[in-house]
C-alpha positions in Angstrom: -56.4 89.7 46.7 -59.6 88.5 49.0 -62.1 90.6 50.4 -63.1 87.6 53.0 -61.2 85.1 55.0 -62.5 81.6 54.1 -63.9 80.8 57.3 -65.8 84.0 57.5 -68.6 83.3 55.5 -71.3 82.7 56.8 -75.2 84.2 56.7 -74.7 87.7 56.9 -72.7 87.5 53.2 -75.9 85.5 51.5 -76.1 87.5 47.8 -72.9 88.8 48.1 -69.8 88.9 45.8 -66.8 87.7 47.8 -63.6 86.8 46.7 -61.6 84.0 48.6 -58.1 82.8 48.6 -56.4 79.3 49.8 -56.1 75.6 49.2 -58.3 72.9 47.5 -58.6 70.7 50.3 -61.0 68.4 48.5 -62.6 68.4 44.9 -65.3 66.7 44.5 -67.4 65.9 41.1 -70.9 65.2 41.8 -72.8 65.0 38.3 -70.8 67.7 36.5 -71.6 69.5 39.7 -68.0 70.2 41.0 -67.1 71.1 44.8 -64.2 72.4 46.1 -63.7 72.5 50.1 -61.0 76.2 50.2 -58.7 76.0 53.2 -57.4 79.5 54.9 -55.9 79.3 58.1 -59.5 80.4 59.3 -60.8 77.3 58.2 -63.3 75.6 55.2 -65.9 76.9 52.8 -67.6 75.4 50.0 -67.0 76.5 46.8 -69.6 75.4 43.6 -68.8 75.3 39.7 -71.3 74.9 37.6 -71.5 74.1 33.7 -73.3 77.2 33.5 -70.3 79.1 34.6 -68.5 77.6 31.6 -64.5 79.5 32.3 -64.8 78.8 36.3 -66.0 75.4 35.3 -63.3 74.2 33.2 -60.4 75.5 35.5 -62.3 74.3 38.4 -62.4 70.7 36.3 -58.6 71.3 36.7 -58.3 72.0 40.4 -56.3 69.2 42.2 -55.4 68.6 46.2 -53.9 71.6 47.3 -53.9 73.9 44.3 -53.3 77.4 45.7 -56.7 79.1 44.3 -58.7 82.5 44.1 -62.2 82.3 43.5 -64.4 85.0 43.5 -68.1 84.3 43.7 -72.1 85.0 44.9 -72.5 83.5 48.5 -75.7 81.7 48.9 -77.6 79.3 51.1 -76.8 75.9 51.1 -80.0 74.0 49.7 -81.8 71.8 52.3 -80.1 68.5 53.7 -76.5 69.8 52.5 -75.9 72.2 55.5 -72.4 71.1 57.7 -73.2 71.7 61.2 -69.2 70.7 61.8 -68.5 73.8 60.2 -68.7 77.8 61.1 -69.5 78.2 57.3 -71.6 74.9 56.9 -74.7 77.1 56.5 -73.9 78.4 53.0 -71.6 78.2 49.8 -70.1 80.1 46.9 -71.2 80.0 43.4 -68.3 80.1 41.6 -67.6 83.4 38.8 -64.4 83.4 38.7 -61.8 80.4 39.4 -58.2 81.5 39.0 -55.2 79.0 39.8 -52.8 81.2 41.4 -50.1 78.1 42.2 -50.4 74.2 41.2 -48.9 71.4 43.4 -47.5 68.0 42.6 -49.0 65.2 44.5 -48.6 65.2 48.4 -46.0 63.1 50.1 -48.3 62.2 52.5 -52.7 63.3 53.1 -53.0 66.2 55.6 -55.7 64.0 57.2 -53.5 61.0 58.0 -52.9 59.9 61.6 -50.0 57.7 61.0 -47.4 59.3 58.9 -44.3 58.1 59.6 -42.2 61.4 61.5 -39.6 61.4 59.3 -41.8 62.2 56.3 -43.6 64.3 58.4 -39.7 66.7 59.3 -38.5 66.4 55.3 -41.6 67.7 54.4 -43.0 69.8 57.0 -44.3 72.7 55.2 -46.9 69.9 54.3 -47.0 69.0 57.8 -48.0 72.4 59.0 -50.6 72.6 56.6 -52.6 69.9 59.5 -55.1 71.3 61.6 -53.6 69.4 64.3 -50.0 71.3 63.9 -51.8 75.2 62.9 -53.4 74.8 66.5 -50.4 73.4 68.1 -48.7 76.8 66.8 -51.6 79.1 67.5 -51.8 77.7 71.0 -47.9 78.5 71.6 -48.1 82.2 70.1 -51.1 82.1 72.7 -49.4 81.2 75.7 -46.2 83.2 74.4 -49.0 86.5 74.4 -50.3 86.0 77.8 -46.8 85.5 79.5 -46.2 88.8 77.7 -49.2 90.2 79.2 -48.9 89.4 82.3 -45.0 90.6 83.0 -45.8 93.4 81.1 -48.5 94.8 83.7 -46.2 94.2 86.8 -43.4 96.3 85.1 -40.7 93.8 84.2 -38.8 94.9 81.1 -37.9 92.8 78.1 -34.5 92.1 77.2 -32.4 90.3 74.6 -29.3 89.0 75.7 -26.4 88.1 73.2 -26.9 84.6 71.4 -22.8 84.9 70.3 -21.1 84.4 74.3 -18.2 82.4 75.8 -17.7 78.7 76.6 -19.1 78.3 80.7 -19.9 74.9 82.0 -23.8 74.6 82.7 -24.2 70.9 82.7 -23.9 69.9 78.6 -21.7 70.4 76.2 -21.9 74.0 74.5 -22.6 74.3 70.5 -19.5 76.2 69.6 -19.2 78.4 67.1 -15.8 79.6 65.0 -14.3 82.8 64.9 -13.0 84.1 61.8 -11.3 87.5 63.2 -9.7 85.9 66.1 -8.2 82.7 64.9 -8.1 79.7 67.1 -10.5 80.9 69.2 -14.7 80.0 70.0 -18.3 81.6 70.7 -20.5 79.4 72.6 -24.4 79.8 71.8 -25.4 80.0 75.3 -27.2 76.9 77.3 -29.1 79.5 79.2 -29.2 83.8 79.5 -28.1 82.4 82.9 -25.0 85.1 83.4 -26.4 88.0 81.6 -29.1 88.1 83.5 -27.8 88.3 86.7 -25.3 91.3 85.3 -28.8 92.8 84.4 -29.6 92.8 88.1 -26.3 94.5 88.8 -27.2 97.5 86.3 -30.6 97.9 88.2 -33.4 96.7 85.9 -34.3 94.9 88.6 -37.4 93.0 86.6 -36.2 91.6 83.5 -37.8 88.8 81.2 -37.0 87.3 77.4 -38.1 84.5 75.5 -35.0 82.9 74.8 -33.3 80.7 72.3 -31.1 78.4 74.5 -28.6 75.9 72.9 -27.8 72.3 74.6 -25.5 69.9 73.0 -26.9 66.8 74.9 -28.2 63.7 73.9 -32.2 64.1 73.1 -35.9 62.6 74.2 -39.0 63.7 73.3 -38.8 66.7 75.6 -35.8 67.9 74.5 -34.6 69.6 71.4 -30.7 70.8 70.7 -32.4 74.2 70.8 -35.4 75.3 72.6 -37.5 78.2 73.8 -38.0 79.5 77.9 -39.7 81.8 79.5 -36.2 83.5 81.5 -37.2 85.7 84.2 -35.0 87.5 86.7 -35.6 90.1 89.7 -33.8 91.7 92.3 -35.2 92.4 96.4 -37.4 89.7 96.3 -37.4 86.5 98.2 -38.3 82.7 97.0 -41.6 83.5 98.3 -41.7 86.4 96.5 -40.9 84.8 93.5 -42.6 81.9 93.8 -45.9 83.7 94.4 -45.3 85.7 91.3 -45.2 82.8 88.9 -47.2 80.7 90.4 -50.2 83.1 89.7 -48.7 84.1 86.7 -49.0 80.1 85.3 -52.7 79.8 87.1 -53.6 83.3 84.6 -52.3 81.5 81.8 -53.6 78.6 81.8 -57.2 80.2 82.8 -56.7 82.4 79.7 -55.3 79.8 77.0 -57.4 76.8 78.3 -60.0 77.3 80.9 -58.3 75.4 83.3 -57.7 76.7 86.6 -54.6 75.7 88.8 -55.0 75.0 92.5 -54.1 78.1 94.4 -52.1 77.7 96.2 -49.9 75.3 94.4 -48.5 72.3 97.7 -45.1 72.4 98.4 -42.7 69.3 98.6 -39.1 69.2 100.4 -36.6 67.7 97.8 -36.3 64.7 100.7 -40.1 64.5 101.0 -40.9 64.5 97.4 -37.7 61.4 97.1 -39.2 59.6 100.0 -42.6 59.3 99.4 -42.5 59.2 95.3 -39.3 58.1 94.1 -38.3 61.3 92.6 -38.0 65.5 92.9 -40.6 65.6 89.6 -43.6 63.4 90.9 -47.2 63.4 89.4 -49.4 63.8 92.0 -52.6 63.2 90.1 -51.4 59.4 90.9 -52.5 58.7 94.6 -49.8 55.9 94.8 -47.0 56.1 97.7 -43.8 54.5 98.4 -43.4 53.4 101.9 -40.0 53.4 103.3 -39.4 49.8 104.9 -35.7 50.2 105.6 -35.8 50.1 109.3 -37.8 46.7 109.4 -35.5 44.8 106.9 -32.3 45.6 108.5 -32.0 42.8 110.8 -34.4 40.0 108.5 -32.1 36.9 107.5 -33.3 37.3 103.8 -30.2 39.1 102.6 -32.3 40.8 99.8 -33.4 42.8 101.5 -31.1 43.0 105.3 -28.6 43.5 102.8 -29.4 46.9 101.1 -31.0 48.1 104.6 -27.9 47.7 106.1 -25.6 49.2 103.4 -25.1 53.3 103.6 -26.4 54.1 100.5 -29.0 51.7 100.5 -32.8 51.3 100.5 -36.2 49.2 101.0 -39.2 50.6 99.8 -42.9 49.0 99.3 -45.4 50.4 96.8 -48.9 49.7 98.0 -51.6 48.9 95.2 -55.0 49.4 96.0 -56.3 46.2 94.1 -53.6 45.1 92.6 -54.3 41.5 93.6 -55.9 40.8 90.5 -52.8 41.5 88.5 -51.9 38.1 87.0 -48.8 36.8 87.6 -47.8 37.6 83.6 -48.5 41.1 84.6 -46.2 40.7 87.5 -43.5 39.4 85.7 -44.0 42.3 82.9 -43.4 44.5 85.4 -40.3 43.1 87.0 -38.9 42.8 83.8 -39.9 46.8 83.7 -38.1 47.8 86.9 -35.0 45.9 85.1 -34.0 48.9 82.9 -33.6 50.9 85.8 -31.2 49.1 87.0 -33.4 47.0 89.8 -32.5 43.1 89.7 -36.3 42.1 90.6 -39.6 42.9 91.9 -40.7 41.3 95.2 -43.9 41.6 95.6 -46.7 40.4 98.8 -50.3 40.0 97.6 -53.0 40.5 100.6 -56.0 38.2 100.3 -57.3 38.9 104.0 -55.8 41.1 106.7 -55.8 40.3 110.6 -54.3 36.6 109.7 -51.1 37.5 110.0 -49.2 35.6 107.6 -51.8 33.0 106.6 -53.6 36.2 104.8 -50.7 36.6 102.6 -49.8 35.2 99.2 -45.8 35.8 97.9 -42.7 33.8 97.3 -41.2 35.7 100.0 -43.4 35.3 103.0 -41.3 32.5 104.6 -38.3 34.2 104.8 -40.0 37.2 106.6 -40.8 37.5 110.9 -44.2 38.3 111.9 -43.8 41.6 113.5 -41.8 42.5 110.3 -45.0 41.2 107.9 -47.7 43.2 110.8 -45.2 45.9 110.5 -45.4 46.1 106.4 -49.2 46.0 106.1 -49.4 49.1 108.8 -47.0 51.2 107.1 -48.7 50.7 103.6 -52.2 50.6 105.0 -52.9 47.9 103.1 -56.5 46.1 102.6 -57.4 42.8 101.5 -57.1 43.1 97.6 -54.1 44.8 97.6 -50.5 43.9 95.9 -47.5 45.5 97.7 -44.3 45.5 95.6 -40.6 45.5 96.7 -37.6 47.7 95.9 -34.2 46.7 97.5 -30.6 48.5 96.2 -29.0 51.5 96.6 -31.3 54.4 96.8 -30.9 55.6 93.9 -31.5 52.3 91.8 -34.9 52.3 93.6 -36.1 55.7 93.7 -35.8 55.3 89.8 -37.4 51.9 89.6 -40.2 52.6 91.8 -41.1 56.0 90.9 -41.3 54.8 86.8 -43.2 51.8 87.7 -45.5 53.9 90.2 -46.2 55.8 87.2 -46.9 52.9 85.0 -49.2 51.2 87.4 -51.1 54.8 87.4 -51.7 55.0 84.1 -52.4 51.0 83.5 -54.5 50.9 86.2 -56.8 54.3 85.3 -55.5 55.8 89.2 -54.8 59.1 87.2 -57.3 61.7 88.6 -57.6 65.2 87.6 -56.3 67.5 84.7 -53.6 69.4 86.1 -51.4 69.0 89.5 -48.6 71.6 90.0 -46.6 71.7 92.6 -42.9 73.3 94.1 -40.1 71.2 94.6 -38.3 73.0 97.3 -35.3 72.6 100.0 -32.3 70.8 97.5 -28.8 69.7 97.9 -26.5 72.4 96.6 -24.6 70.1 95.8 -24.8 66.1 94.5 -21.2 64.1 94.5 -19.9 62.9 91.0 -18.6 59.5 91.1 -17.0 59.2 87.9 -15.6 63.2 88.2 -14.7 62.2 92.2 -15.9 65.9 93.4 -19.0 67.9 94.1 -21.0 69.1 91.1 -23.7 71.7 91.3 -27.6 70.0 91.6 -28.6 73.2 89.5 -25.5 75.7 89.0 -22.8 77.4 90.4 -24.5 80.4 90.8 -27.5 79.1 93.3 -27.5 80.9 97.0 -26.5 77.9 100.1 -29.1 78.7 102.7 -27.8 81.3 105.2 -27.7 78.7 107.7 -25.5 76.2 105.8 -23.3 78.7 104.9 -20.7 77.3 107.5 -20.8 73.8 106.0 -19.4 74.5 102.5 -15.9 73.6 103.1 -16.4 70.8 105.9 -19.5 69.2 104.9 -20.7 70.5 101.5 -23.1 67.3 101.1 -25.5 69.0 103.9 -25.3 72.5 102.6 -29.2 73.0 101.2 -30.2 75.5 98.4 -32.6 78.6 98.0 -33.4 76.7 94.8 -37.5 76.0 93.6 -38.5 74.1 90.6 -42.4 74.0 89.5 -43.7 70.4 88.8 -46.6 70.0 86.8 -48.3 66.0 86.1 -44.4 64.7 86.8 -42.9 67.2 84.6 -40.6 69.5 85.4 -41.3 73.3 83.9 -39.5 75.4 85.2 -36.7 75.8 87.4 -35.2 78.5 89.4 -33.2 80.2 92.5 -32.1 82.7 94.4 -29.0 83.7 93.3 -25.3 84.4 95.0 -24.9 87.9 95.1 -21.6 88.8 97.4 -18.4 87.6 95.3 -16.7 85.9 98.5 -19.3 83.7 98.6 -19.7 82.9 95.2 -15.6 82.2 95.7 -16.1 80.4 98.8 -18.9 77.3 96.2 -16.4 77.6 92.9 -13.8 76.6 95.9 -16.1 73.8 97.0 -16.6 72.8 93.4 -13.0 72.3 93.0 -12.9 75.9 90.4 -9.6 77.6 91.7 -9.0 80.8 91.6 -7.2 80.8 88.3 -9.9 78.7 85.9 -12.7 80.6 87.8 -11.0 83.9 86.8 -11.0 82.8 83.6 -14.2 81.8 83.2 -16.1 83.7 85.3 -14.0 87.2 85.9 -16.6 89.6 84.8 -19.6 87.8 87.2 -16.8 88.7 90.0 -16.2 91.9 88.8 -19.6 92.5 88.8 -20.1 91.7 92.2 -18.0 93.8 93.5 -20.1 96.9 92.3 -22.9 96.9 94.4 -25.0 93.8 93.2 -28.4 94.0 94.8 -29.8 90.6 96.2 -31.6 88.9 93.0 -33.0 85.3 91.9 -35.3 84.1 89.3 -36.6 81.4 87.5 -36.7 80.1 83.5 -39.6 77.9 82.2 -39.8 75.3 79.2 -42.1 77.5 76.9 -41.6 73.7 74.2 -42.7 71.5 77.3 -45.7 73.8 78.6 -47.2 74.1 75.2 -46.6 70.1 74.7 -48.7 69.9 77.6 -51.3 72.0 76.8 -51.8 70.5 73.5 -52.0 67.3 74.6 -48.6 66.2 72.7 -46.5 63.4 72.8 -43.6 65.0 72.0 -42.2 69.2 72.1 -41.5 68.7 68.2 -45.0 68.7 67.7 -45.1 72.1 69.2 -42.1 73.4 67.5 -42.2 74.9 63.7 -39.2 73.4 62.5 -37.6 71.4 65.2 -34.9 68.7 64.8 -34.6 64.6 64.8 -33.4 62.9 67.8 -29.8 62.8 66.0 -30.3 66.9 66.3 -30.4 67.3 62.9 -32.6 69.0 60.1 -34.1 66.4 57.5 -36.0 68.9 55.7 -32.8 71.7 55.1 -30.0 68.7 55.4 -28.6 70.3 58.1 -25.4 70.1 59.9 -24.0 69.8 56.4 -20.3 70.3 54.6 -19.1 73.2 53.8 -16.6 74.4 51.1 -12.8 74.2 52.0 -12.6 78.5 51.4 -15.0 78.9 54.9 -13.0 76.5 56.5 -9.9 78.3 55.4 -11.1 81.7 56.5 -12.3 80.2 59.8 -8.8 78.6 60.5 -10.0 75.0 60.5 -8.4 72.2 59.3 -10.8 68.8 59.4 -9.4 65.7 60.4 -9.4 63.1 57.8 -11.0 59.7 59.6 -9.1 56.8 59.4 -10.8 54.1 56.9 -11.5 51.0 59.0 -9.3 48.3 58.9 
């Protein structure tokens, strides 16, 4: 239907007949002179209708805001003063023959060039929505990145696989999207949370490098980086090592993002212990484009009389930490009290918070509400640990660890960002050395940090039945500006050990039979050592486009309620596919 894409016209077509399809992104009528701006997904071009042209005229004269159009016409320089420098076209223009109005459309529920459009519009409608520049390079950029992590498992020999979408019910952390079967009544499908199991049974049949980009299914509660389903990068090998595996990504992530973007990754990428990263940032994901530290105080408060502080350095599961903040002495104390009313929905009951006007005074050089309840050598001890300077504000967490791990490390990244610390594009880094295992309070049993199927060190091996809180993991997850993107291990290969964690996650023999009876099978016929790694394709392209939120990255992604406004969906269905399916709904009471 064209013999040109819109936004390849340019000089070399001057006095040439082309014909052009698209979308009237603007008509304009200067003097019976009328423009039309035609939209391809290779961009603009500027189409001209003039009286003389009397047929193209009048259906031009027609032409409204997205009208589907072919126009076929002379190409010719734009006169002087009318040349678009902001376009790859702005040079020249098409005199108009021929205008034919292939498709008309009703008035937009919203301009393409609008910045504010409320999301929900934006979801019902998002065929309209894609029609954005804004969203055409948010998609390009993700087929982009998609392409290169192609390319680059390709060359090193690793093997693409799909792995069934239609699996069985396993417990991965969230609830499973469950799906009805109509031959084998009363019984489920699961769409899986992860290729997770498959995978591994892939390392058993000896593909030994296997990779898909896979459609996972969560049924969790949703944020902005998380969709009920979403896209990674899943990536399994056998005889190779974390290092092994680790190297091979980490270049593999550094070639990406020097292909897509430009940007190149540090090489290598630092490394944090899980207890590091926790001590020193408040969390295993930290963003180390922010130079701000937490300072573990602990040991100094332990034996202070002000109880806020003796009282959570003394208690097990407790801890005293100081965020130093180069200037932050000019925070007012509005800002201060912004910020303590910040920690507050992380479950912190205040901020405390020393202000240094002049150091080598001791106490006299200090400014807080909390001053006089604190020793000297305690005070000298604080402004050595933190390395403070005159200028500087040093705030105060004091609970149980984890109430100020979270409360520090969110308002560590708030002060970064507030206070312009942020330095740098792009900071990866590995999170390595986790707990196998964290302690479920409400459950009252260990629960996998990552899943049942991550390798104990060799050395903690021993500790599984008596101590299981010590037992470390040959687990790595990549960080990148405080986001997590990908996560992986090394993976339990021998079934007595993979019995000996289901036993120390309180799965007996029977329930992990059922669940898991053909990973243990499997095991038992020669399973080669084998570990791997899946990344957030949604959360890497966010990244890289600069987005807000993955749904901005996604074609047709859902609402926070995990559901479709543009197709309706979850919806009703009709009483005959319930019947068929064996499903009877529950009538809900009416209220009293």
């Amino acid at each position: 239907m064209r013999s040109h894409e819109c936004g390849t016209v340019e000089t070399s077509l001057i006095d040439q007949v082309v014909s052009v399809c698209g979308w009237a992104h603007r008509r304009r009528d200067h003097g019976g002179v009328i423009f039309i701006d035609l939209r391809d997904r290779t961009g603009l071009v500027q189409v001209v209708a003039d009286p003389d042209e009397k047929e193209a005229f009048a259906l031009a004269d027609a032409v409204r805001g997205e009208f589907v159009l072919r126009i076929t016409g002379r190409v010719r320089r734009r006169p002087e003063g009318t040349v678009n420098p902001e376009l790859a076209t702005g040079e020249v223009e098409i005199y108009a023959r021929q205008v034919e109005i292939l498709n008309r459309a009703e008035p937009l529920p919203f301009q393409l060039d609008e910045d504010d459009v409320n999301e929900a519009v934006r979801l019902k409608y998002r065929y309209v929505d894609l029609r954005r520049p804004s969203m055409q390079r948010n998609l390009r950029l993700r087929h982009d990145v998609i392409r290169e992590f192609r390319t680059f498992l390709d060359d090193r020999a690793f093997t693409e696989v799909e792995t069934p979408v239609l699996t069985r019910s396993t417990p991965e952390g969230a609830r499973d999207y469950l799906v009805p079967s109509r031959t084998h009544p009363g019984q489920f499908f699961a769409l899986p949370q992860s290729p997770q199991l498959f995978k591994q049974l892939l390392m058993v049949s000896g593909l030994e490098r296997y990779y898909q980009i896979a459609r996972c299914f969560r049924d969790e509660d949703l944020r902005a980086d998380r969709q009920p389903e979403f896209t990674q990068l899943d990536i399994e090998t056998s005889f190779m090592g974390e290092k092994e595996i680790t190297d091979l990504t980490e270049g593999m992530m550094r070639a990406v993002f020097e292909s897509v973007l430009g940007a190149r990754l540090a090489d290598p990428f630092p490394t944090l212990s899980y207890t590091e990263a926790v001590e020193r940032y408040g969390t295993d994901r930290p963003d180390l484009r922010n130079p701000l530290q937490l300072t573990d105080v602990t040991g100094l408060m332990r034996e202070v009389e002000f109880k806020v502080f003796s009282g959570p350095a003394k208690a097990e599961d407790g801890r005293v930490a100081a965020l130093c903040v180069p200037e932050g002495g000019k925070l007012t104390r509005q800002q201060i009290d912004q910020y303590t009313e910040f920690v507050k929905q992380f479950g912190a009951k205040g901020l405390a918070y020393i202000k240094v006007n002049e150091t080598g005074k001791g106490r006299d050089g200090l400014q807080s509400p909390i001053v006089k309840f604190l020793p000297d050598d305690v005070l000298d001890g604080i402004l050595e640990r933190t390395d403070a300077a005159p200028g500087d504000l040093i705030f105060f967490g004091a609970d149980k660890a984890g109430i100020v791990n979270d409360s520090l490390s969110s308002l560590r990244d708030e002060l970064g960002h507030a206070m312009g610390l942020i330095t740098g594009d792009w900071a990866p880094l590995w999170i390595v050395d986790f707990p196998l295992f964290e302690f479920d309070v409400d459950a009252g049993r260990w629960i996998s940090l990552h899943h049942p199927f991550t390798s104990p060190k060799e050395e903690d091996i021993e500790y599984l039945e008596s101590e299981p809180g010590r037992v470390l993991s040959r687990a790595y997850d990549m960080v990148l500006n405080g986001t997590e993107i990908g996560g992986g291990s090394i993976r339990i290969h021998r079934r007595d050990l993979q019995q000996k964690v289901f036993a120390a996650l309180d799965i007996d023999q029977q329930e992990s039979r059922e669940k898991f009876g053909f990973l243990l099978d499997a095991l038992q016929y020669g399973a080669p050592p084998h570990g791997g790694i899946a990344f957030g394709l949604d959360r890497i392209v966010a990244m890289m486009a600069g987005a807000d939120s993955i749904r901005d990255v996604i074609a047709f992604p859902k609402t926070q309620k995990a559901s479709c406004l543009m197709t309706e969906a979850p919806g009703r269905v009709d009483d005959m596919q319930l019947r068929d399916l064996h499903i009877k709904l529950r009538r809900r009471e009416a209220p009293a």
